[in-house]
C-alpha positions as semicolon CSV with decimal commas, in nm:
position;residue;x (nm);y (nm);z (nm)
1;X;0,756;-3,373;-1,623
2;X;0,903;-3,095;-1,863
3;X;0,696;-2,967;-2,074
4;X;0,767;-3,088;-2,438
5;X;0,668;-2,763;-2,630
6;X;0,581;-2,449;-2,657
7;X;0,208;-2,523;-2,665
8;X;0,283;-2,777;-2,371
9;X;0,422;-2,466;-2,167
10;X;0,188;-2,234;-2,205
11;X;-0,133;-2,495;-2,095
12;X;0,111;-2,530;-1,783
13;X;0,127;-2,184;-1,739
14;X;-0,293;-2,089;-1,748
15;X;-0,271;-2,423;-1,488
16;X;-0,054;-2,217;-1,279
17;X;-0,277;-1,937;-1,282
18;X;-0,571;-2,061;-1,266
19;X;-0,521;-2,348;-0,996
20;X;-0,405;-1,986;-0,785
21;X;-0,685;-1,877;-0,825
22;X;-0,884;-2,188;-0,765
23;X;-0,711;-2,201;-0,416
24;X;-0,570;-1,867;-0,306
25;X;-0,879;-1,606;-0,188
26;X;-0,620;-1,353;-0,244
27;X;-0,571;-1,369;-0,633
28;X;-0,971;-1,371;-0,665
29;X;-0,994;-1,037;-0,433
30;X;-0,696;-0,874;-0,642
31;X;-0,884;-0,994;-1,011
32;X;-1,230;-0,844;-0,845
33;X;-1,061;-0,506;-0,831
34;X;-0,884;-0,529;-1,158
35;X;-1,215;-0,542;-1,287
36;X;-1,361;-0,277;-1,100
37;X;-1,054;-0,067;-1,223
38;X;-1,080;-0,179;-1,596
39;X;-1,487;-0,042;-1,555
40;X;-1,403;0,260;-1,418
41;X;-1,132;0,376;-1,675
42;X;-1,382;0,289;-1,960
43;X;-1,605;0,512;-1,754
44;X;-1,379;0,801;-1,777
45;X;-1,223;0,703;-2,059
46;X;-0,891;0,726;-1,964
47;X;-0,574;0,821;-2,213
48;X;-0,347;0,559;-2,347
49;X;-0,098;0,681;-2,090
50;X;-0,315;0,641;-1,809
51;X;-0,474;0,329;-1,915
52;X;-0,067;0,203;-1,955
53;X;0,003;0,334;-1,624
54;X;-0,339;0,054;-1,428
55;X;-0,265;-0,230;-1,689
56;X;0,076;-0,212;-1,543
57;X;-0,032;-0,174;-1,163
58;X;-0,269;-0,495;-1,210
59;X;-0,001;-0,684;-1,379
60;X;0,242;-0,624;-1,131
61;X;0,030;-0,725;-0,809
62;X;-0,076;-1,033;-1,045
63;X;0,312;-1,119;-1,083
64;X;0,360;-1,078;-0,685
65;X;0,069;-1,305;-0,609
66;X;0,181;-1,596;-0,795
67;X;0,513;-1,542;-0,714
68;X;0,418;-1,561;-0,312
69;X;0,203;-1,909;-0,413
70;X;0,463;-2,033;-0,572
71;X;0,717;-1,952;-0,318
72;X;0,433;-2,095;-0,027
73;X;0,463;-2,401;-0,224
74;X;0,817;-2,475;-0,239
75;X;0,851;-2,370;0,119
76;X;0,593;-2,623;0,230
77;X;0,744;-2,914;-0,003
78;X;1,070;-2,846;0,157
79;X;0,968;-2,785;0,548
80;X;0,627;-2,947;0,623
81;X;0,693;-2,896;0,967
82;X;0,724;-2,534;1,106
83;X;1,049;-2,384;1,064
84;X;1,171;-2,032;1,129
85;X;1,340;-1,963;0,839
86;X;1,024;-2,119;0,645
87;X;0,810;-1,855;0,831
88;X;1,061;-1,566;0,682
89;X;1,065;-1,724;0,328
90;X;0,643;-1,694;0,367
91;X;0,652;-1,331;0,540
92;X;0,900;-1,225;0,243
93;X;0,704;-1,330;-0,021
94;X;0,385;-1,153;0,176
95;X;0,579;-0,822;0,160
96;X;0,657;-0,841;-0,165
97;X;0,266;-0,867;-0,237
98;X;0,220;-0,597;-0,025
99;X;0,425;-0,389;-0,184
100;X;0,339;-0,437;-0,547
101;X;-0,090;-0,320;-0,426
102;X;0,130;-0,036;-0,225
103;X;0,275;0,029;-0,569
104;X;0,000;-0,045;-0,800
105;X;-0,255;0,198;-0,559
106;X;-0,028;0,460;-0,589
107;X;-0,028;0,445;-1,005
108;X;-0,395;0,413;-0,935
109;X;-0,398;0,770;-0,842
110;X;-0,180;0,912;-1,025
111;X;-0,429;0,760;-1,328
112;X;-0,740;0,855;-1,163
113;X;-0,699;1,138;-0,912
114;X;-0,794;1,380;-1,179
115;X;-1,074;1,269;-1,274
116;X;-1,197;1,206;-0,909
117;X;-1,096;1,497;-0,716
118;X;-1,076;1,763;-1,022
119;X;-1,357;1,673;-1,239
120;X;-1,330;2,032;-1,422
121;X;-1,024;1,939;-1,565
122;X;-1,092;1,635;-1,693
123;X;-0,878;1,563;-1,967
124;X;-0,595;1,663;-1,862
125;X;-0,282;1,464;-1,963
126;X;-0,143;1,267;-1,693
127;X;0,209;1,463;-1,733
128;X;0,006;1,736;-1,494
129;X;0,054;1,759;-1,148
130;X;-0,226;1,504;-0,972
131;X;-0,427;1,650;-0,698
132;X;-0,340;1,610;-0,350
133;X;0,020;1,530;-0,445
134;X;0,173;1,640;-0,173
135;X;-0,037;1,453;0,065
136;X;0,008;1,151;-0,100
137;X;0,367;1,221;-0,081
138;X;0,340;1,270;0,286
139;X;0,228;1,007;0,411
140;X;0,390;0,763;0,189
141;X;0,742;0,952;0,328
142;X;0,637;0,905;0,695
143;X;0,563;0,532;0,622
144;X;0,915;0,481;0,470
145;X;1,050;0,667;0,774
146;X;0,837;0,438;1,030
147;X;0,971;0,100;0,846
148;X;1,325;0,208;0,881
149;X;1,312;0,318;1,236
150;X;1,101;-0,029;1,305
151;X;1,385;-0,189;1,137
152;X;1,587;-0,104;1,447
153;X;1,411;-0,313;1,662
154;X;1,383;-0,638;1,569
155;X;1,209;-0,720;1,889
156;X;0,886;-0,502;1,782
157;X;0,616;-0,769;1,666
158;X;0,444;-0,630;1,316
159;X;0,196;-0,356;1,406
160;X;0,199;-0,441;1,810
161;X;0,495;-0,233;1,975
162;X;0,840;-0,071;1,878
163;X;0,968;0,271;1,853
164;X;0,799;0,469;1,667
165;X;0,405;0,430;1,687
166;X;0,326;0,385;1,309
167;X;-0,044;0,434;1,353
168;X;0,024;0,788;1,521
169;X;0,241;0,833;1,268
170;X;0,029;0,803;0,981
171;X;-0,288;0,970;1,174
172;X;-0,107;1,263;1,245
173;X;0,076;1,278;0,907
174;X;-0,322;1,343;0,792
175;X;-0,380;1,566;1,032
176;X;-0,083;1,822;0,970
177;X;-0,219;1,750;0,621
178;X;-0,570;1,843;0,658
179;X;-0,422;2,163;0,911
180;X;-0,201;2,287;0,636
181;X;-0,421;2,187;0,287
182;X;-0,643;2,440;0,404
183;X;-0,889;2,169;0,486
184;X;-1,162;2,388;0,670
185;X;-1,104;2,453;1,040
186;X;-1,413;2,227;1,140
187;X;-1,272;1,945;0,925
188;X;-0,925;1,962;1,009
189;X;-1,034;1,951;1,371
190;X;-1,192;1,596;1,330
191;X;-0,899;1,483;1,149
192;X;-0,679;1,628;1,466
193;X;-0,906;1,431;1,675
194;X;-0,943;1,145;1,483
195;X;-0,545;1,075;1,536
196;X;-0,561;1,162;1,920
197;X;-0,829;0,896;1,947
198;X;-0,618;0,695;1,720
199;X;-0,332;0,743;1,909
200;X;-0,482;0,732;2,261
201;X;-0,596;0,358;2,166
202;X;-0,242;0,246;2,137
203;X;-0,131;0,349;2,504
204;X;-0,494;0,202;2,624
205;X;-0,484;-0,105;2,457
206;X;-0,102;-0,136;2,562
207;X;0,060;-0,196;2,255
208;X;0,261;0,105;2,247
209;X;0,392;0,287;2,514
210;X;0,314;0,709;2,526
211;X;0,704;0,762;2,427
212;X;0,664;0,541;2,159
213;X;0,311;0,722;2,087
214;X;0,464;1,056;2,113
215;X;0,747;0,982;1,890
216;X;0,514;0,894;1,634
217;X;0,303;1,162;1,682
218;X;0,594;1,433;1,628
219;X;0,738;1,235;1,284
220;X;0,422;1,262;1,110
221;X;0,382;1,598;1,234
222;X;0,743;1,736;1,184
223;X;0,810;1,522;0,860
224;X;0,472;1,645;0,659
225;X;0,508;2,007;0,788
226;X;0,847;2,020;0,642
227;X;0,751;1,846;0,312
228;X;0,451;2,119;0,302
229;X;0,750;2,389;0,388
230;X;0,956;2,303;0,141
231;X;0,704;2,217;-0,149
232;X;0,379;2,354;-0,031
């Protein structure tokens, strides 16, 4: 039944939420880390900018959750039995959680990074350039790229197969990182092996074949060494 006032609404409302996270392991997981994050800026005490900037990540991973429930439900109301458009309507809803943590992890850093990585500056207003910026950017870049190409082939199951490899392309996105952050010659050499091993698995284990592992391998390379050429 409608609810019959505003009171009425809002009880529905903390039933919504808290029925999700009666029943979805997810929503307890993402309020876990809120709360580790909420701990940590009182910690460091964080600016109001800053503090803005997690309240904001949390709520929007919060929104995406309940969202994907509520989208879980419908879709199971409407098409009990399997259904391959019900199975896109689900996967959908997935991304779009996956992209609001994507999003809120990234705000994350830009919050905390200074505080974690440059502890002599702490204090700093968050309008300053975080640490490792250009890393961050890197990799994020070369995943964008790797979904797009993906795209392409809609025969490539998610992370097993398709042109390019998106774990060589992240591990070597790293690796050119580590190489050209100035990193430390020992460390950047376990990085560089790190993604060969990395890489090597996907050919072993057959889910990607070496073209496919070698494209990969030379986007994260190429696309980070030209982000570090043109902004480094």
């Amino acid at each position: 039944m409608k609810p019959t006032g505003v009171w009425a609404s809002f009880n529905c409302a903390i039933e919504g939420i808290l029925w999700t996270a009666r029943t979805q392991r997810h929503l307890r997981y993402h309020l876990l880390v809120a709360l580790g994050v909420l701990l940590v800026a009182l910690f460091f005490r964080v600016s109001s900018l800053e503090f803005i900037l997690l309240v904001f990540g949390m709520v929007l991973v919060f929104f995406a959750e309940l969202l994907n429930t509520a989208i879980e439900v419908v879709v199971d109301m409407v098409s009990p039995e399997y259904h391959p458009l019900a199975r896109r309507a689900k996967d959908v809803a997935a991304g779009a959680v996956l992209m609001a943590c994507i999003g809120a992890a990234v705000m994350g850093y830009l919050a905390l990074s200074s505080y974690f990585f440059s502890p002599e500056v702490k204090g700093v207003p968050l309008l300053s350039q975080p640490p490792g910026d250009l890393e961050v950017v890197s990799v994020l870049v070369v995943t964008i790229l790797v979904v797009l190409l993906k795209a392409r082939s809609p025969q490539a199951s998610p992370l097993h197969g398709g042109m390019p490899s998106g774990h060589a392309a992240f591990a070597f996105s790293v690796a050119t990182s580590a190489i050209l952050s100035g990193a430390g010659q020992l460390l950047s050499l376990l990085v560089l092996a790190m993604a060969v091993m990395v890489s090597q698995s996907r050919v072993y284990l057959k889910i990607h074949s070496f073209i496919e592992v070698l494209v990969g391998a030379l986007l994260g390379v190429i696309t980070t060494a030209l982000l570090y050429l043109c902004f480094g």
